[in-house]
N, CA and C of each residue as an Amber inpcrd file, in Angstrom:
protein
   279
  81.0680000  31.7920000  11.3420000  81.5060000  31.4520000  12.6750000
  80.8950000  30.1100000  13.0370000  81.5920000  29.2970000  13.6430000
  81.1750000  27.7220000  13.9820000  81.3960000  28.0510000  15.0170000
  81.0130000  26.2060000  15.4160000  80.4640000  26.0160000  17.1220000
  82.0750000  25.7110000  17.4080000  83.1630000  25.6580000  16.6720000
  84.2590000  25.3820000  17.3110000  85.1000000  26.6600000  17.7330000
  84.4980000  28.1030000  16.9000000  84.7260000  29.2460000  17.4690000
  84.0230000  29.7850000  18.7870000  83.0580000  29.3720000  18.6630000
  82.2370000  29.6270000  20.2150000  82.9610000  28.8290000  21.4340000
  82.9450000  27.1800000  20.6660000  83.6100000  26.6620000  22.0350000
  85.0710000  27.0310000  22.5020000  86.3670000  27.5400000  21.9030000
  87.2820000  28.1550000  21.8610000  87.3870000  29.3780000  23.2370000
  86.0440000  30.0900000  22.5420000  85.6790000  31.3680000  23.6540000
  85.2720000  31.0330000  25.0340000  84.4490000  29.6390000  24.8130000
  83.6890000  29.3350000  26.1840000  84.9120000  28.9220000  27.2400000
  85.6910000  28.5810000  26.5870000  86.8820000  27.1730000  26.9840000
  88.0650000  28.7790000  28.0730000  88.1690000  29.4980000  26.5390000
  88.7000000  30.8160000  27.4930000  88.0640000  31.5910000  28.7150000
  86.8330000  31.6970000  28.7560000  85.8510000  32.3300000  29.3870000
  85.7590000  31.5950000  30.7590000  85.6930000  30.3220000  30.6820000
  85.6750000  29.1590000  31.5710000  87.2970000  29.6020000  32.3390000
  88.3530000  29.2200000  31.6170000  89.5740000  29.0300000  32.3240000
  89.9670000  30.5690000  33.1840000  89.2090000  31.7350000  32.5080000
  89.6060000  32.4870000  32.7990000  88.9800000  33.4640000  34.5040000
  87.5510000  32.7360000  34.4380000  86.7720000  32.8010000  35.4190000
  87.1860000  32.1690000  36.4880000  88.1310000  30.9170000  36.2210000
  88.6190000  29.8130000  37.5130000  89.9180000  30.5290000  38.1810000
  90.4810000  31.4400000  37.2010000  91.4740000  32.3630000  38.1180000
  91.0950000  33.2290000  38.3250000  90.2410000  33.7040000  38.3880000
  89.7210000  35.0400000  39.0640000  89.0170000  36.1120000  38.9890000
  88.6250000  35.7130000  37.6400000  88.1840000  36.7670000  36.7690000
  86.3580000  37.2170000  36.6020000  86.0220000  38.4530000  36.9960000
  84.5320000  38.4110000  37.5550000  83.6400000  39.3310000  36.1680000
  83.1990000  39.2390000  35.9550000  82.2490000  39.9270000  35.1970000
  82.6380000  40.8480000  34.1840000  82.8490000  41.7910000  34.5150000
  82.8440000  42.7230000  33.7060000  84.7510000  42.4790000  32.8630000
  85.2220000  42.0170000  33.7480000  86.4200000  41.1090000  32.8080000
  86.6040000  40.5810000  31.4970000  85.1310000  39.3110000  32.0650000
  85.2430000  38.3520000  31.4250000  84.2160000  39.1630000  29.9900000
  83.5300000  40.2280000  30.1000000  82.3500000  40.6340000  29.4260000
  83.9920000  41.1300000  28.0260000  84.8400000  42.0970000  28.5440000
  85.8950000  42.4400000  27.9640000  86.7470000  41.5030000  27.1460000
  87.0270000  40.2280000  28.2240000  87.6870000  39.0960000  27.1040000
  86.8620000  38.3670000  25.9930000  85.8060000  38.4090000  26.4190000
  84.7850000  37.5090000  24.9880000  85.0950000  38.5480000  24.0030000
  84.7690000  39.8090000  24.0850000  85.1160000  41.1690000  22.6340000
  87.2130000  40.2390000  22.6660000  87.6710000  40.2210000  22.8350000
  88.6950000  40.4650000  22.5780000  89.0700000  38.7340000  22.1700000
  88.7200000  37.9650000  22.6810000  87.9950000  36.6840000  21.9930000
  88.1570000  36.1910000  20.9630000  86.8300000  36.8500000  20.5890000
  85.6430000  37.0050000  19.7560000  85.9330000  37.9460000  18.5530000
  86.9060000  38.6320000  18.6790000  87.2910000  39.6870000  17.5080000
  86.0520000  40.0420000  17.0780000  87.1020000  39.9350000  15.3420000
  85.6610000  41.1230000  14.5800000  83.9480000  39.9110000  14.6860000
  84.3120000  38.8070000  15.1730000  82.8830000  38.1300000  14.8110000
  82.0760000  38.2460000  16.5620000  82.7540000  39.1550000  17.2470000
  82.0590000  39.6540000  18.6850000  80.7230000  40.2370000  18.7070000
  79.7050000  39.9990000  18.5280000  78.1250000  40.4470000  18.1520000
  77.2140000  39.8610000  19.2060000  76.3990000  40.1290000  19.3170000
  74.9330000  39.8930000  20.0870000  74.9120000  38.4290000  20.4690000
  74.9010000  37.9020000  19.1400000  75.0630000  36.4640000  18.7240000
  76.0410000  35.1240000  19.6990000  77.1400000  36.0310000  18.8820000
  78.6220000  35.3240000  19.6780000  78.6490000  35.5710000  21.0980000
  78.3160000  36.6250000  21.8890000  78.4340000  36.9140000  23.1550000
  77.2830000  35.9950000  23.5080000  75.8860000  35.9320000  23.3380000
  74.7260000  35.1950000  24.4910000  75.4190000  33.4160000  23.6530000
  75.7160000  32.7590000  22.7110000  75.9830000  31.8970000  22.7530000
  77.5020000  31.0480000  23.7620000  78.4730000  32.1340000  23.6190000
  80.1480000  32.4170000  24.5390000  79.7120000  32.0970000  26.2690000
  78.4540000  33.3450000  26.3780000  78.5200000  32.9150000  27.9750000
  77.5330000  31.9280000  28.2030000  76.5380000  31.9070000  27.5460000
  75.4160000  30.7770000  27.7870000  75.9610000  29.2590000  27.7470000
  77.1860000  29.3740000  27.0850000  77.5930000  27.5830000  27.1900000
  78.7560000  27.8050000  28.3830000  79.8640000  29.1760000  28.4110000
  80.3600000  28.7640000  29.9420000  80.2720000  28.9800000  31.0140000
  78.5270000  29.6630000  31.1360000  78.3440000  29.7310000  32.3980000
  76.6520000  29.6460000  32.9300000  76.2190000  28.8430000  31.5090000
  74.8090000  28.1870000  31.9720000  73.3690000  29.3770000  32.0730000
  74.1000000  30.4600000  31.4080000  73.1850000  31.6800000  32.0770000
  72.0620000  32.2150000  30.9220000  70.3210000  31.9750000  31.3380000
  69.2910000  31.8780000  30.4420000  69.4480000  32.9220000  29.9140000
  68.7900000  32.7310000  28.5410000  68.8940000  33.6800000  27.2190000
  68.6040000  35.2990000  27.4810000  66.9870000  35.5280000  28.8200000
  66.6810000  36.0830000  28.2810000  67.1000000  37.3010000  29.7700000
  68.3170000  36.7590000  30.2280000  69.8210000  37.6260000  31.3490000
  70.4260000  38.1410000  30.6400000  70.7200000  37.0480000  29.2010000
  71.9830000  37.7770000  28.5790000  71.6870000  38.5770000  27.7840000
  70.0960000  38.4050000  26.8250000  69.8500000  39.9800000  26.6480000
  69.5380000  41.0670000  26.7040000  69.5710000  40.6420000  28.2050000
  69.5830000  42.5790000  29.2390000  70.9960000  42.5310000  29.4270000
  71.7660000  42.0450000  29.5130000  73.6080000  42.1380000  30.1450000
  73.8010000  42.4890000  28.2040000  73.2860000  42.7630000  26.8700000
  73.9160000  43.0630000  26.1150000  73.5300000  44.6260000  25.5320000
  72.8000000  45.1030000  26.9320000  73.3000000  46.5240000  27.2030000
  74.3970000  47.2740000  27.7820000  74.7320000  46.5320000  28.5510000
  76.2260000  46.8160000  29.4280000  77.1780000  47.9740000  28.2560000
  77.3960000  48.9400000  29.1910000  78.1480000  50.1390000  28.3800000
  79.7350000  49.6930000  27.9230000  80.3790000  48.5610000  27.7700000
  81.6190000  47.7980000  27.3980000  81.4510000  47.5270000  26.5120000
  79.9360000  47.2130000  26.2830000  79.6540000  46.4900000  24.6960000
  79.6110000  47.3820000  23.5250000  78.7620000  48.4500000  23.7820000
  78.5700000  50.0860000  22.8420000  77.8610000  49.0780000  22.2270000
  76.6100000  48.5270000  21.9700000  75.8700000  48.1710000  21.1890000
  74.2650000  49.0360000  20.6850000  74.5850000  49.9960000  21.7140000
  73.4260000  51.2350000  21.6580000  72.2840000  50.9710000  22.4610000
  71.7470000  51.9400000  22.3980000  69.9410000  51.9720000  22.9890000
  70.7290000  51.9890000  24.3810000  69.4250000  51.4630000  25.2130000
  69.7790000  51.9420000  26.5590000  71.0710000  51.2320000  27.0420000
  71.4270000  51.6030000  28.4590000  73.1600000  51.3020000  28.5770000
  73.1590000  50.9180000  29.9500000  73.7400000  49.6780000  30.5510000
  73.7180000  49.4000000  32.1160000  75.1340000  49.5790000  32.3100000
  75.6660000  49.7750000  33.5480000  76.7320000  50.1480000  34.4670000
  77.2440000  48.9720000  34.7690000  78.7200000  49.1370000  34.8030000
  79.3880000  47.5440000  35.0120000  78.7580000  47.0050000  36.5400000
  78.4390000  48.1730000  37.4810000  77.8650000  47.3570000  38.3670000
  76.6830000  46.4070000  38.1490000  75.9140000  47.0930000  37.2950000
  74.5880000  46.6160000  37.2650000  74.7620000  45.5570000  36.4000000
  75.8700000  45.0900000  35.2330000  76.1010000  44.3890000  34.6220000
  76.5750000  42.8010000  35.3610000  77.6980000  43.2170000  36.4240000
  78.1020000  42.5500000  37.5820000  76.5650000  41.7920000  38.5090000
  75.7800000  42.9470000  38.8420000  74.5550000  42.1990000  39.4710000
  73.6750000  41.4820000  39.0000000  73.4270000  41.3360000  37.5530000
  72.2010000  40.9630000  36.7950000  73.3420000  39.1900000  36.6470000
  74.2730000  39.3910000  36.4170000  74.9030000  37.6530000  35.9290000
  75.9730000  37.0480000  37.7420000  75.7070000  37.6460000  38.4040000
  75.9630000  37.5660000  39.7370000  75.9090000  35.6520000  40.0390000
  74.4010000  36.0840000  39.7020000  73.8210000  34.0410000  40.2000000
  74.8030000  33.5150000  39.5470000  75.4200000  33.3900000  38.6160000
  75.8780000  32.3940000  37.5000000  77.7410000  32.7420000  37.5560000
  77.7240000  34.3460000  37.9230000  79.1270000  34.2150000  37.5670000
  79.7670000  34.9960000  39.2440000  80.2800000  34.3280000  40.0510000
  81.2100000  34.9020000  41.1390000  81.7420000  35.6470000  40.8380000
  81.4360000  37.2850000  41.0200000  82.7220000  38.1730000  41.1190000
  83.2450000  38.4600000  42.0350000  85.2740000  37.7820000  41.8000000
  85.5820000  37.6560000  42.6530000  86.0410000  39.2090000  43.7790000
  86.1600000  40.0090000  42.4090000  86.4110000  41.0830000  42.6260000
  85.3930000  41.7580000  43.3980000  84.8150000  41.5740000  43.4340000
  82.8010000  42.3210000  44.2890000  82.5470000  43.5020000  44.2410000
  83.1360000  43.3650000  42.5070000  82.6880000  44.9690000  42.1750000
  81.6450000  44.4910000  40.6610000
């Protein structure tokens, strides 16, 4: 995976946030993205370049129960509140 697959995602992630799209959305379009190379990896690099948000947010948001990455599990709300600063949901859920 290259930086031209990441920027691809960011570029989607970005355009997709400017119409409307709040959190737990956008957490859904990076997996869908991101296909089979959607990992730990690809996700804190995807949102950290389109939405500026420090490393160590995104790896508490890569508990979020959307991801199924195991161990403990946060609630799209709580997923929604922890990247809040960085990402407007427009939805305010």
């Amino acid at each position: 995976m290259g930086n031209d697959f990441i920027q691809r995602a960011t570029d989607d992630l970005r355009a997709a946030h400017n119409q409307g799209l709040g959190a737990t959305d956008l957490g859904r379009l990076a997996k869908e993205v991101l296909g089979p190379a959607f990992g730990p990896v690809s996700f804190v690099g995807a949102f950290r370049s389109a939405f500026g948000i420090p490393i160590d947010v995104l790896q508490r948001a890569l508990a979020w129960q959307g991801f199924n990455f195991g161990g403990s599990v946060i609630s799209d709300e709580e997923f929604t509140d922890l990247l809040a600063e960085w990402i407007n949901d427009p939805g305010g859920k």
